[in-house]
C-alpha positions in Angstrom: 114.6 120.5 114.3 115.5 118.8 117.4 112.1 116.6 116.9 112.6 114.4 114.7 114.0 116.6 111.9 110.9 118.8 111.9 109.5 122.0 112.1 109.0 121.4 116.2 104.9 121.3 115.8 102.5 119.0 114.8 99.3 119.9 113.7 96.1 116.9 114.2 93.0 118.2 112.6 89.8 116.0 113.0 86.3 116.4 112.4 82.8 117.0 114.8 79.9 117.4 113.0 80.1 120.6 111.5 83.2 121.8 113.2 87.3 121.1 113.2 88.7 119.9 115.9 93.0 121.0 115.6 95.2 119.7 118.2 98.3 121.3 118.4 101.5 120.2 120.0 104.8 122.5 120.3 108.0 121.1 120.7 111.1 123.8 122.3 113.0 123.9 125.1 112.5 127.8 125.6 112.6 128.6 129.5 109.9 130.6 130.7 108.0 131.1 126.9 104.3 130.8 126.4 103.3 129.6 122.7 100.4 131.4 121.0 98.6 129.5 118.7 96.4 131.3 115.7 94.4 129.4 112.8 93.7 131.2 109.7 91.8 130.4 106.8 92.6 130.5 103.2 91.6 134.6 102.9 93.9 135.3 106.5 91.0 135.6 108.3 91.6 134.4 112.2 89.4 131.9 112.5 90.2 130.1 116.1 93.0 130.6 118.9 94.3 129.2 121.8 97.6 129.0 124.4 99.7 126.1 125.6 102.7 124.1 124.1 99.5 121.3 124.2 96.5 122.8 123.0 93.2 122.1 120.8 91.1 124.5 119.1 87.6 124.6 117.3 86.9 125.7 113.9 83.1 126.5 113.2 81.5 125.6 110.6 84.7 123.9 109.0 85.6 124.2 105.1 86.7 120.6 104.7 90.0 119.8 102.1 87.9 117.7 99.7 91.0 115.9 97.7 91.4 117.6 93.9 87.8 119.3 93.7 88.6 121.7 96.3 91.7 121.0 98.6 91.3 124.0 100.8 94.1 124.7 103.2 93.9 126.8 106.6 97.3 127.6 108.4 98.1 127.2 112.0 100.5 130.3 113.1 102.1 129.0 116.6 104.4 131.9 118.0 107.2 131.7 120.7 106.6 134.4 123.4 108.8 135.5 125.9 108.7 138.5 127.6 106.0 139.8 125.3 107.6 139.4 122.1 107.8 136.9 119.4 111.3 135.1 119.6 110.2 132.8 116.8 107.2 131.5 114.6 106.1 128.6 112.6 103.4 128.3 110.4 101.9 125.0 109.3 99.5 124.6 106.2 96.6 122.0 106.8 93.6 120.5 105.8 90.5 119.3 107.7 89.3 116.3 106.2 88.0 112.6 107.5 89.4 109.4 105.9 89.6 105.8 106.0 90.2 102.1 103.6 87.8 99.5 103.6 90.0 95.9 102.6 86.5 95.4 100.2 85.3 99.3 99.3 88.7 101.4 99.1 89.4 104.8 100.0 86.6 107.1 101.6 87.5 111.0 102.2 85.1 112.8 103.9 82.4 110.3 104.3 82.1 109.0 101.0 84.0 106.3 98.6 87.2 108.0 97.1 88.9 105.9 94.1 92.2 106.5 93.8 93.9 106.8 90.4 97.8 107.8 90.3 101.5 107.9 89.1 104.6 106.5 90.5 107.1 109.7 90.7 110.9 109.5 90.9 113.1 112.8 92.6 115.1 113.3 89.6 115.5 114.2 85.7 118.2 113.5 83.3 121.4 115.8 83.7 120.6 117.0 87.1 119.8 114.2 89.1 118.3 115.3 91.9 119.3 118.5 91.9 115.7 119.6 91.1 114.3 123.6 91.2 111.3 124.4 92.2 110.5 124.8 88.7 110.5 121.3 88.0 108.8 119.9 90.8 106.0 122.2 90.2 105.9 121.2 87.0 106.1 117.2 87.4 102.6 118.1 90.0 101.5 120.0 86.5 101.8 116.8 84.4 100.5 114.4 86.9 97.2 116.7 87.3 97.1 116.9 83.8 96.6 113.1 83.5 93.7 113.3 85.8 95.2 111.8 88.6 94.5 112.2 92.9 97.2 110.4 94.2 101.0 109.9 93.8 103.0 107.5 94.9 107.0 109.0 95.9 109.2 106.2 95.7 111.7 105.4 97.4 112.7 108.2 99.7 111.6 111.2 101.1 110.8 113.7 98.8 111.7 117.7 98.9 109.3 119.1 101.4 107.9 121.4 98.0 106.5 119.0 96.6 104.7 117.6 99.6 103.6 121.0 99.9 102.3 120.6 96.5 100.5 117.5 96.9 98.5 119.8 99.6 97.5 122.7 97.5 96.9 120.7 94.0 94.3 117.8 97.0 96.8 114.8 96.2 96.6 111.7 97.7 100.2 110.5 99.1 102.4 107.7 99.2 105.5 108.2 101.0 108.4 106.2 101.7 112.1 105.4 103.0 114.5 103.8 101.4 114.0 100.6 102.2 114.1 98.4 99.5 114.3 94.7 99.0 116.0 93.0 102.0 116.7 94.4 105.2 119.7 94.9 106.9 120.3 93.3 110.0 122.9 96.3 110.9 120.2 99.1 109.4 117.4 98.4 111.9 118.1 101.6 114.1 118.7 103.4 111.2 116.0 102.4 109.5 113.5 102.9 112.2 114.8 106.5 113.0 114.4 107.7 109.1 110.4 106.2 109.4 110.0 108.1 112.6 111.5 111.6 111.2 109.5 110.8 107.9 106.1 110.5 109.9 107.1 113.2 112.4 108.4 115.6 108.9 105.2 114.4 107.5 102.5 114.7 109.9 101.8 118.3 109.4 100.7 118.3 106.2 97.0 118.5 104.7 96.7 115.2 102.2 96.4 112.0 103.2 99.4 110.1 103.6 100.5 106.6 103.0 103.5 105.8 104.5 104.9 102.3 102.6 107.9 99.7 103.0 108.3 96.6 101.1 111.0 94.7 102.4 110.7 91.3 99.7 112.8 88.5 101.1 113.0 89.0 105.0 110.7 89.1 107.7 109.7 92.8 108.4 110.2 94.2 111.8 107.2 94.5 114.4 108.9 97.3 115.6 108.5 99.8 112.8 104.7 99.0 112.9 104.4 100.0 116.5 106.3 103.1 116.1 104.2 104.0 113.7 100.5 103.0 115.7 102.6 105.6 118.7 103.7 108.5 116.6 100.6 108.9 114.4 98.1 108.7 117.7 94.9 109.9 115.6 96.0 109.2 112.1 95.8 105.6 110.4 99.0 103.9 109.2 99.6 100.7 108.1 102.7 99.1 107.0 102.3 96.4 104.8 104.5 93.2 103.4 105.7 92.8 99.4 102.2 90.8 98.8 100.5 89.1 96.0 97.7 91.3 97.5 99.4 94.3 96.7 100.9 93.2 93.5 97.5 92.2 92.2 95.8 95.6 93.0 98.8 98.0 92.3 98.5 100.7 91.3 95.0 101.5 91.5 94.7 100.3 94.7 97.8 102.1 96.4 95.6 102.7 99.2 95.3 99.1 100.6 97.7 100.4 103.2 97.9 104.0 105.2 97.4 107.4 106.0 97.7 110.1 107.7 98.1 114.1 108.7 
């Protein structure tokens, strides 16, 4: 948790011809450990393994996470060893996919043009707030696949990690964000750029796609936070984007104009 609010690894999958490339970086401060690293597919089969707190494995013959039509999830199991035992253990659910936005031709996933059709979803129902169970966020991921949609935009904060982890088993496209809404605050700017770095960092382990927006309307936006993002993200593609006509005009079929990532 000392990482940026998050589970202390961070999973990179990317794509070589037929196989997965998974890089995977340990975070701890554990004197004298060794981190094991073990990939598993979606039966618990080991499928790829490897040593280092720095380390990147091969999957043959990848299964790739192919959005709603088949959003198939492997898990990485990094272990903590000292001494010869397991002092702790984290395991990380992931797809293996390629993506990317063309400004004239959208959203490609895996090679091949990826319209994106979705909802705008609030953290809260009436009487509770946001006091939601998992019962209700898996039903709100019910009544947005019911509707037909692959994507989801979750305004204007981050959401409970479940229903990220939703958005990976049910192959949703994401929109995620921080609550940083209509003018910035000269005295927020630390603040604001910490809760973008733990929201990418929180993020970045997960299987979708996901699109990290901010929209401040009336200031200019700071160059800073778009940096931040190009370092943390390394092989992912983020893009932070102003309150345009652009955008505007083409939400929100076109929520994609902007970002990605995991």
């Amino acid at each position: 948790m000392d990482y940026y609010g998050g589970d202390g690894v961070m999973v990179t999958p990317t794509v070589e011809g037929k196989d997965g490339k998974v890089h995977v970086e340990s975070f701890h401060k554990a004197e004298n450990a060794k981190v094991a690293v073990t990939l598993i597919d979606a039966q618990g089969n080991p499928v790829a393994k490897g040593e280092g707190k720095d380390v990147t494995v091969t999957i043959p013959d990848v299964h790739l996470w192919d959005g709603v039509e088949d959003p198939y999830l492997y898990t990485a199991v990094v272990e903590l060893m000292k001494d010869g035992e397991v002092k702790d253990d984290v395991r990380i659910p992931f797809g293996v996919r390629t993506f990317s936005v063309d400004p004239k031709k959208g959203f490609f996933l895996n090679g091949r043009s990826y319209p994106l059709h979705g909802v705008s979803r609030h953290q809260d129902r009436k009487g509770i707030g946001n006091a939601l169970t998992k019962e209700h966020h898996r039903e709100d991921m019910e009544f947005i696949r019911e509707i037909g949609a692959n994507t989801v935009r979750l305004a204007h904060y981050q959401h409970d990690q479940y229903f990220y982890d939703l958005c990976d088993q049910y192959g949703m496209i994401v929109w995620a964000e921080i609550p940083y809404i209509s003018e910035h605050m000269p005295n927020g700017r630390e603040n604001t750029i910490s809760q973008m770095k733990e929201l990418i960092v929180t993020e970045l382990q997960s299987s979708k796609y996901r699109l990290h927006g901010e929209y401040p309307m009336r200031s200019r936006f700071p160059q800073r936070i778009i940096r931040i993002c190009w370092i943390i993200t390394v092989n992912s593609m983020i893009c932070v984007t102003k309150w345009t006509p652009y955008v505007l005009q083409h939400w929100p079929a076109m929520q994609c104009a902007v970002l990605s990532t995991r």
